[in-house]
C-alpha positions in Angstrom: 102.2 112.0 102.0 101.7 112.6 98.3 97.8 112.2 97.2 96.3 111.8 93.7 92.6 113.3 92.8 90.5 112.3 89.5 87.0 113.1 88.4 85.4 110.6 86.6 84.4 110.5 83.3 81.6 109.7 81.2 82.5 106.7 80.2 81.3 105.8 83.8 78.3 104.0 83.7 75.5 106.2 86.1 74.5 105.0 89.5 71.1 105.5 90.8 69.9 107.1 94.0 70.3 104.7 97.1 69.1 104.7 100.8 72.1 104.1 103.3 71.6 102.0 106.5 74.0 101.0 109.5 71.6 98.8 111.7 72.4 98.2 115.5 72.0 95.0 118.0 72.3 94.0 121.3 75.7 93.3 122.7 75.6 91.8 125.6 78.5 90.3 126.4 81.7 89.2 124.9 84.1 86.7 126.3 86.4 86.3 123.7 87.3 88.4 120.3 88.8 87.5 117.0 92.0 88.7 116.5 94.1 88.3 113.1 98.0 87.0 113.1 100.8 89.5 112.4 102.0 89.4 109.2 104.7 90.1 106.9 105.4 91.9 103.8 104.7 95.3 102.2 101.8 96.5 99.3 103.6 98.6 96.9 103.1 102.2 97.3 101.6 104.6 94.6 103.7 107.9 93.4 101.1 110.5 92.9 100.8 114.3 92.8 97.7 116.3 94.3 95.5 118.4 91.5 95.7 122.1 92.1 91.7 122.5 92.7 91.8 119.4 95.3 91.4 121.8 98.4 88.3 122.6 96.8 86.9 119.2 97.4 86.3 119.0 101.0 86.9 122.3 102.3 86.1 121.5 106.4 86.7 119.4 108.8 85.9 118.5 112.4 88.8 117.3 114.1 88.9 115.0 116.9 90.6 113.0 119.6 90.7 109.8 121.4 92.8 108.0 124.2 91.0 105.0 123.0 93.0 102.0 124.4 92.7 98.6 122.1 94.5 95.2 122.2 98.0 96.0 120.8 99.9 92.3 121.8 99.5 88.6 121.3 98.1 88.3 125.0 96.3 90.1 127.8 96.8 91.0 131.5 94.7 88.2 132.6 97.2 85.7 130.9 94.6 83.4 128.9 94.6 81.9 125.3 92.3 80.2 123.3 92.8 78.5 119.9 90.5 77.2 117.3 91.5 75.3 114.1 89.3 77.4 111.2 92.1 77.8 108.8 94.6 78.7 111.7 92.6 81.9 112.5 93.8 83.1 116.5 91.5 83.9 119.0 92.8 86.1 121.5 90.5 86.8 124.8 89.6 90.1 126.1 90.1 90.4 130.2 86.4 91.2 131.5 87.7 95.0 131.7 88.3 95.6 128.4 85.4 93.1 127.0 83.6 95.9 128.5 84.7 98.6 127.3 84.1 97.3 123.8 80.2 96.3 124.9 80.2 100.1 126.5 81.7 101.7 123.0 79.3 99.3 120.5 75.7 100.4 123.3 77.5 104.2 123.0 77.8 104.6 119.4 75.1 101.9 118.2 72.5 102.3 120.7 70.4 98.3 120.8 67.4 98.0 119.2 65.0 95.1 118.9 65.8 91.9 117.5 63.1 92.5 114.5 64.1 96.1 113.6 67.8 94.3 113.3 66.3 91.3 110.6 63.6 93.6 109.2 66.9 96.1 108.2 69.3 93.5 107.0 66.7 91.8 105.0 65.7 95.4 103.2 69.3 96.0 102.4 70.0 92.5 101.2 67.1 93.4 98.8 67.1 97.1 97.9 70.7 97.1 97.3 70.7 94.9 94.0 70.4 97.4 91.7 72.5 99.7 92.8 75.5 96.9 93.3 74.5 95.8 89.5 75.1 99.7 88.5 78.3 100.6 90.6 80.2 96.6 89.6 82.6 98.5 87.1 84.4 101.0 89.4 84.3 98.2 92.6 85.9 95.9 90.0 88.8 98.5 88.8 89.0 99.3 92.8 89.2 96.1 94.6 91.5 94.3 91.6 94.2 96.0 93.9 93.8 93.5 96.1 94.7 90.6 94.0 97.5 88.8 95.2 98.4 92.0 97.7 95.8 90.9 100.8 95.5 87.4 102.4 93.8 88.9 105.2 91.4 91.6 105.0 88.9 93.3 107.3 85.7 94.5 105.9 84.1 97.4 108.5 80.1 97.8 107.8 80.3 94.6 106.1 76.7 94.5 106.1 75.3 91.6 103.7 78.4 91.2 101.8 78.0 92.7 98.7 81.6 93.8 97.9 82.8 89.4 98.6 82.1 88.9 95.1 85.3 91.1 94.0 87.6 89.3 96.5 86.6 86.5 98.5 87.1 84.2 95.7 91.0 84.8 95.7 93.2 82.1 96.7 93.9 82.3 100.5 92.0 85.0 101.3 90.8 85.1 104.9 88.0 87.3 105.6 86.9 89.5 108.6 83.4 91.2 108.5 82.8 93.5 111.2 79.1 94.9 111.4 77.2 96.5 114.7 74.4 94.4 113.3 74.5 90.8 114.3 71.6 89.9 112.1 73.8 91.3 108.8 76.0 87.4 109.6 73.8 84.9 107.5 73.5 87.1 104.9 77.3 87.8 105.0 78.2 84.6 105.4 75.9 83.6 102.7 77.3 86.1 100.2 81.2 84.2 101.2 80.0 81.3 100.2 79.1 82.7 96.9 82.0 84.3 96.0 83.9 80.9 97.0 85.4 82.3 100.0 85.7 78.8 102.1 83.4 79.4 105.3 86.3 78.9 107.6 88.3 81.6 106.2 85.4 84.4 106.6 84.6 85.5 110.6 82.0 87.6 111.0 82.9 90.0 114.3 79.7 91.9 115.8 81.5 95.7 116.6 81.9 99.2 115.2 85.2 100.6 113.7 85.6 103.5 116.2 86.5 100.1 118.2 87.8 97.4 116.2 88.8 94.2 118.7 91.7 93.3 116.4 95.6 93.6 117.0 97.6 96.4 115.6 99.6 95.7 112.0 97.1 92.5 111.4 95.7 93.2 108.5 96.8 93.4 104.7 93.8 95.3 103.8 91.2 97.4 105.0 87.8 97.5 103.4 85.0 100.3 103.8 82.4 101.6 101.5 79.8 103.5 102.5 80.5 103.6 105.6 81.7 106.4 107.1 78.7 108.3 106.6 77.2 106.9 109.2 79.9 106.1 112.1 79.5 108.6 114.8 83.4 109.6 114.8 85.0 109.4 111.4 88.5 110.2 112.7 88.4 108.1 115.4 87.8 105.1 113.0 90.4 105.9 110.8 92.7 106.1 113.2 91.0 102.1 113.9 91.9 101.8 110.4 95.8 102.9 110.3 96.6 100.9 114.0 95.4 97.1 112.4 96.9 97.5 109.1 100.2 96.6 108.7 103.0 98.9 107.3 102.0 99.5 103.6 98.6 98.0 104.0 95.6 99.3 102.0 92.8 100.9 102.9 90.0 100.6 99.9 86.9 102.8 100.3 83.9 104.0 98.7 81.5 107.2 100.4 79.6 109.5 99.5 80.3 113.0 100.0 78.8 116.4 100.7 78.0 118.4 97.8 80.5 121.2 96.8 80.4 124.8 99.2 77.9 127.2 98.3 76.0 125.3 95.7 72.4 124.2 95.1 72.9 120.7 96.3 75.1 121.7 99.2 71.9 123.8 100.1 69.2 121.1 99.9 71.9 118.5 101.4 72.2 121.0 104.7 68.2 120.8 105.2 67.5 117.8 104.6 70.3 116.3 106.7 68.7 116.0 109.8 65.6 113.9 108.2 68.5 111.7 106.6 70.0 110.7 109.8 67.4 109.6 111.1 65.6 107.7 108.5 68.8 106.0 107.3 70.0 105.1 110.6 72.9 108.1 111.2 73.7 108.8 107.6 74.8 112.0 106.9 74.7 114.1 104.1 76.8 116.7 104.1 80.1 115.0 105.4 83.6 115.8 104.2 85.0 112.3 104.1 87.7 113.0 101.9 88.8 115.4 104.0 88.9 113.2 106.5 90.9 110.9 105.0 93.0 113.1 103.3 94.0 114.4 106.8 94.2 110.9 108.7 98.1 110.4 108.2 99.0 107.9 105.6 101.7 107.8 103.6 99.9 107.7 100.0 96.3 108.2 99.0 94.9 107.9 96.0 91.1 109.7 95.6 88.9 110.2 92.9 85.6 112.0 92.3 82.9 111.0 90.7 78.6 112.5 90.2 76.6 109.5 89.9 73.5 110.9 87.4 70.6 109.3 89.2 71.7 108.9 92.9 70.5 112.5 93.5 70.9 113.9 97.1 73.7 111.6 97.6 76.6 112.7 95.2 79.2 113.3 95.2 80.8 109.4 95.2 85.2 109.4 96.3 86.7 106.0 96.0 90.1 105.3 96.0 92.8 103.7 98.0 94.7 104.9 101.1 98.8 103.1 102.1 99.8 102.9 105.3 
């Protein structure tokens, strides 16, 4: 794997300061899940070279490990198959067993909570977000343009309300799937598709976490996750989601924030205040080392860069970048 690492500028324009939620809902039951078709093809892959002072970035990391079992064929023990006719998009049914182990991993990792904590959430980060989405458009733009003409099928994981459609769900033939613990977050998304011109029956919205993603492996062209894995309660264990439904050379686009640099003044204040941020903002943590994590999750080429976003404060730094399967 051969990895590229940039600091930003100051021709970047400044983010502010934002709050970070991942909302939870009931799941009671699920009789069938959304799966994507295999595909064909392969993203171009970036040559890149890793900055001497990279190590310094993300110095530590937890690692962890899973026998997590997913759906990995085109059918299940139980030998049933539905259809439906949006756009061509498969269903494929989950036996009762494993239906429940994805309800069992979603109640594990997402605890439910009631129905008007779920709409009170979605409709505050619908709001609040604005601002911060109006400040943070130019390095989304440069980021997701990557997926012009590369991705027919991508899978947004903490979808939320949507916000990142706009840069891609208006390209032609783009099919959309929006996974989101919160079930309330799928009028909002859906509402945001429609927006960015993404036809309704190409966007699905699929109520689930991404340390347990119901799709099939090598499904998906691209991945999509910003801000995010802040607040999943096993990073690895969702990037190793991430790698199994992208196809070979698929891209994994992401945006997080990170834990302040070893030893400094921010690092400090991050560490104290970190267990007040997990649980006002819903499991967000403060002094991960995403790109760690990532760097360490196996792909074949990464691309990372670092940026300080003046008035975002506690939350800096920002990485963004793109990841090849």
């Amino acid at each position: 794997m051969s990895i590229s690492a940039t600091r930003s500028g100051s021709g970047r324009t400044p983010h502010r300061e934002m709050a970070l939620y991942f909302s939870v809902s009931p799941f009671s039951s699920l009789k069938t899940l959304p799966t994507l078709p295999q595909l064909t093809g392969k993203a171009p892959r970036a040559k890149t070279t890793l900055p001497a002072d990279q190590s310094r970035l993300h110095p530590n990391v937890e690692t962890r490990s899973s026998d997590h079992s997913l759906l990995t064929g085109s059918s299940c023990a139980c030998g049933r198959r539905v259809f439906i006719n949006a756009a061509a998009t498969s269903l494929l049914p989950i036996c009762s067993a494993k239906a429940s182990h994805y309800t069992d991993t979603l109640k594990k990792i997402h605890p439910p909570r009631p129905d008007w904590y779920e709409e009170f959430y979605a409709s505050v980060l619908d709001t609040s977000m604005k601002s911060y989405e109006a400040e943070i458009a130019g390095y989304k733009s440069e980021l997701f343009a990557n997926l012009r003409g590369k991705a027919e099928r991508v899978v947004e994981i903490g979808i939320g309300t949507g916000p990142n459609l706009r840069y891609y769900g208006g390209d032609k033939g783009v099919q959309v799937f929006g996974v989101d613990p919160n079930k309330k977050m799928e009028k909002y998304a859906k509402s945001s598709a429609i927006a960015a011109g993404l036809p309704v029956q190409n966007f699905k919205f699929i109520q689930a976490v991404g340390e347990a993603l119901p799709l099939a492996d090598a499904s998906a062209d691209a991945v999509v996750g910003t801000l995010v894995l802040c607040s999943v309660g096993d990073v690895n264990l969702t990037l190793k989601e991430v790698k199994r439904v992208l196809k070979p050379g698929g891209l994994y686009l992401f945006v997080e924030h990170v834990a302040a640099k070893e030893g400094s003044s921010l690092r400090f204040i991050q560490s104290i205040l970190n267990p007040l941020q997990q649980t006002v903002a819903d499991g967000c943590h403060l002094t991960r080392e995403t790109g760690k994590h990532i760097s360490e999750a196996g792909f074949s080429n990464l691309k990372l860069s670092l940026t300080f976003l003046s008035n975002a404060l506690l939350i800096n730094p920002h990485i963004y970048g793109i990841a090849y399967k």
